[in-house]
N, C-alpha and C positions, 0 to 999 in steps of 0.2 A: 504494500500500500504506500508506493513511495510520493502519491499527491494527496494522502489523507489530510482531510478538512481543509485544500486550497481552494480556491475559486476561480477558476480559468474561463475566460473567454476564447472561443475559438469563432471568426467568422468562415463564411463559407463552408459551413461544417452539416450542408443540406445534404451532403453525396461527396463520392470518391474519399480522396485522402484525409479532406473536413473529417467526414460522415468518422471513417476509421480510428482517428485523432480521438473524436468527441469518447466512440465506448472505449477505448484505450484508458484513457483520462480517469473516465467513470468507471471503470474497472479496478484502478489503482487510487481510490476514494477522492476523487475530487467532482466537487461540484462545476456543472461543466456548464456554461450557458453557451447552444445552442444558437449561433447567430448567422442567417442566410438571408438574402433576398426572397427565396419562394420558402415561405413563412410554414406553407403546406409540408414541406419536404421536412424542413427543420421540426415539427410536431412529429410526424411519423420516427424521426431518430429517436427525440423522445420518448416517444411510447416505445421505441424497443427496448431503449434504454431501462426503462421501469421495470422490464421485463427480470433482468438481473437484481433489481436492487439500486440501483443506478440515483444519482439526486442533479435532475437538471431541468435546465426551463428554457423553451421555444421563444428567441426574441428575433423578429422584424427589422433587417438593417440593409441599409444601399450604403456602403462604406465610403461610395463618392459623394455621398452627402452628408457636410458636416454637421448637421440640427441630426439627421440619422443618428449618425453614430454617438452625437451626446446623448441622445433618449437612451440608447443601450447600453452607453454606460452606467447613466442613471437607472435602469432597472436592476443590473447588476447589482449594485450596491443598496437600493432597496430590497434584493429579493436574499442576498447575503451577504453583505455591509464591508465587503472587502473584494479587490482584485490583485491576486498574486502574479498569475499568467496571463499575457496577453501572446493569440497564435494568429498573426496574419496569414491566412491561408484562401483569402480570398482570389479567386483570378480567373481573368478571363483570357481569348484570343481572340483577334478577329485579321487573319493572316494574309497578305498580296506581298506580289512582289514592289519594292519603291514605288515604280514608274502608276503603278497601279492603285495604289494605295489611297484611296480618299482621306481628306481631314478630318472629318469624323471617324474612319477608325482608326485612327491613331488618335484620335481624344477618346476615345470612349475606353479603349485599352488603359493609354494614361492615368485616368480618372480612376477606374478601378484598384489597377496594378500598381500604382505607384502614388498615389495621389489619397487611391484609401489606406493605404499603407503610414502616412501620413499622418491623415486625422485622427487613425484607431489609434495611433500610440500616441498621440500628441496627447487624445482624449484620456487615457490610463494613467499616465506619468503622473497627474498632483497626488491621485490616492496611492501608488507606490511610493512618494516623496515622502508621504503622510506617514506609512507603514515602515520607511528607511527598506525594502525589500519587495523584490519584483521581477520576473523572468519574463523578456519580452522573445518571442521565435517570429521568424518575417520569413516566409517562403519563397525563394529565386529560382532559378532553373541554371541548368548547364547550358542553355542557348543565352542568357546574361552572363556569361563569362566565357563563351568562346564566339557565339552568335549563330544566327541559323538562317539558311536562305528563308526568304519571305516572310521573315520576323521583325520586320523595324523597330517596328512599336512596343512586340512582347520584348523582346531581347533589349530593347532601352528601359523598360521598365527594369525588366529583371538586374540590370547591371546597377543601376539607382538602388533597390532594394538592398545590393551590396554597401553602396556607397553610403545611404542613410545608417545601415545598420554600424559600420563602424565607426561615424560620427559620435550618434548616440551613445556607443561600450564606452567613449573614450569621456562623450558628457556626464554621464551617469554613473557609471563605473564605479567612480567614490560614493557614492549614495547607495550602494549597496542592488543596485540593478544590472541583472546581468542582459545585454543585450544580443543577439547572437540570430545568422539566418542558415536553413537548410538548402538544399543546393539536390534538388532531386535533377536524376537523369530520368530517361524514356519509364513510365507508370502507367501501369494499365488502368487506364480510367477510360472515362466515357468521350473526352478531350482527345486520347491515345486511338479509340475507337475507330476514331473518324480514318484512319489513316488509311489507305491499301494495305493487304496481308502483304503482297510483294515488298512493301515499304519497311512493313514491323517484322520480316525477316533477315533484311540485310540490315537493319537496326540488330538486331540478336546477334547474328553473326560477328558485328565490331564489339560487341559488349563481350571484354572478359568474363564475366560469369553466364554466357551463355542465354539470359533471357531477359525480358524485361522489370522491372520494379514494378511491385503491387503496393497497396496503398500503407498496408501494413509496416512494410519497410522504412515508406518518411513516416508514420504517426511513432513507432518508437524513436526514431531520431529527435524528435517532438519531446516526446516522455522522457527520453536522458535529459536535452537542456532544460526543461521544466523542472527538472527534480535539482533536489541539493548534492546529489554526486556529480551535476556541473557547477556548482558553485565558482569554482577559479577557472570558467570558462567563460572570456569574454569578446567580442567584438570578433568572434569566429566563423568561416563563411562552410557549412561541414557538408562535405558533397557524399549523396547517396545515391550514387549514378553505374553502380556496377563496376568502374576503374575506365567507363568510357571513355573518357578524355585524360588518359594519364600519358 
C-alpha cells in the first residue's frame, strides 16, 4: 500500500494509460480523483473501481480550461482536503505533415498537451506549498525527445512537457516537491490502434524487447514517482519505451 491515505489527481484517467494509472493508485490505497473530459467514461472507472474497494470520485475537467481545472481542484480538496499527487496524463493528437497542418490543430494539440499541463500544476502547487510535500508526474513521449514524422504539434508539446518539468524540480525542489515526467514509447492504447498492423510490426521489430508497451507499464512508472521510494528523485525525464531509442 505504498499510496495509503494520499490523494492523487490523475487527469485523463477516462481510458488507456489514465484509466490503468487511476486502479493502480486505488489498489495501492490512495484516493484517486478521477479527472476526464467524457465525464461518462470517468464514472464507469469509478464504478469498477468500487468494485475492489477502491475510494474515488468522477470529476469533469477540459485541462485547456483554466476556471476547469480550478473547479477540480477545488473538489478535490472538498471531497479530501489535500493533494499529494498530481498525474498529467492528459493528451491528445491530431497528426499532418507541416505543409499540411492547419492552425487549429496545432492549437488544439497545444492547449491540451502542453498548455493543460500548465494550469493542472500551476493549479496544485499553493496546496503542496501548504502541505511542504507533493509529487507532480507530467506525461511526454519518445516523439518529444527524438521527434516523429507528422508530429509538429504532438512532438512540440511533448518536448515542453520536458522543459516545464525540469524548471519546476529545480523551483520546487527545496519545498519539498518532487517534480519529474515519464517518457512512454509505442503503448497499446486506442491512440496506438489507429495505426496499420504493417506499421505496429516494424514498430516491434526496432523495439529491443520485442513488443509494444501496454498501459500497465507507464501506470507503474507513475506509482514508483508517486510513492516515497522516489523521494530523491527529481526533475527526471524516465523513459519507458522498451530501449527504442537507445
Amino acid at each position: 500500500m505504498r499510496l495509503q491515505d494520499k490523494t492523487a489527481i490523475i487527469t485523463g484517467a477516462g481510458n488507456g494509460i489514465g484509466k490503468e494509472a487511476a486502479f493502480t493508485f486505488g489498489k495501492e490505497g490512495a484516493n484517486v480523483v478521477v479527472a476526464d473530459y467524457n465525464l461518462e467514461a470517468a464514472e464507469k472507472v469509478v464504478a469498477d473501481m468500487n468494485e475492489f474497494g477502491g475510494n474515488a470520485i468522477a470529476v469533469h475537467v477540459n485541462v485547456a480550461d483554466q476556471s476547469s481545472v480550478q473547479k477540480m481542484v477545488e473538489q478535490t480538496i472538498q471531497q479530501f482536503g489535500r493533494i499529494d499527487i498530481l498525474v498529467n496524463n492528459a493528451g491528445i493528437t491530431s497528426d499532418a505533415m507541416l505543409y499540411k497542418m492547419t492552425p487549429e490543430a496545432w492549437q488544439k494539440v497545444v492547449d491540451v498537451n502542453l498548455t493543460g499541463v500548465f494550469y493542472c500544476t500551476q493549479a496544485v502547487i499553493p496546496k503542496m506549498l501548504e502541505q511542504s510535500k507533493g509529487k507532480i508526474i507530467s506525461t511526454s513521449s519518445v516523439s518529444g525527445v527524438y521527434g516523429n514524422v507528422g508530429q509538429t504539434n504532438y512532438a512540440a508539446t511533448k518536448a515542453g512537457v520536458i522543459g516545464m518539468t525540469k524548471s519546476w524540480a529545480k523551483e520546487y525542489g527545496g519545498k519539498g516537491i518532487n517534480v519529474n515526467a515519464v517518457v512512454p514509447g509505442f503503448i497499446e492504447t486506442d491512440m496506438v490502434a489507429k495505426v496499420p498492423e504493417n506499421v505496429l510490426d516494424k514498430m516491434r521489430s526496432i523495439i529491443p524487447l520485442q513488443r509494444l508497451g501496454n498501459p500497465a507499464d507507464i501506470a507503474k512508472a507513475y506509482l514508483y514517482l508517486a510513492s516515497d521510494d522516489a523521494d530523491y528523485v527529481n526533475g527526471t525525464a524516465l523513459h519507458v519505451d522498451g530501449g527504442i531509442m537507445m
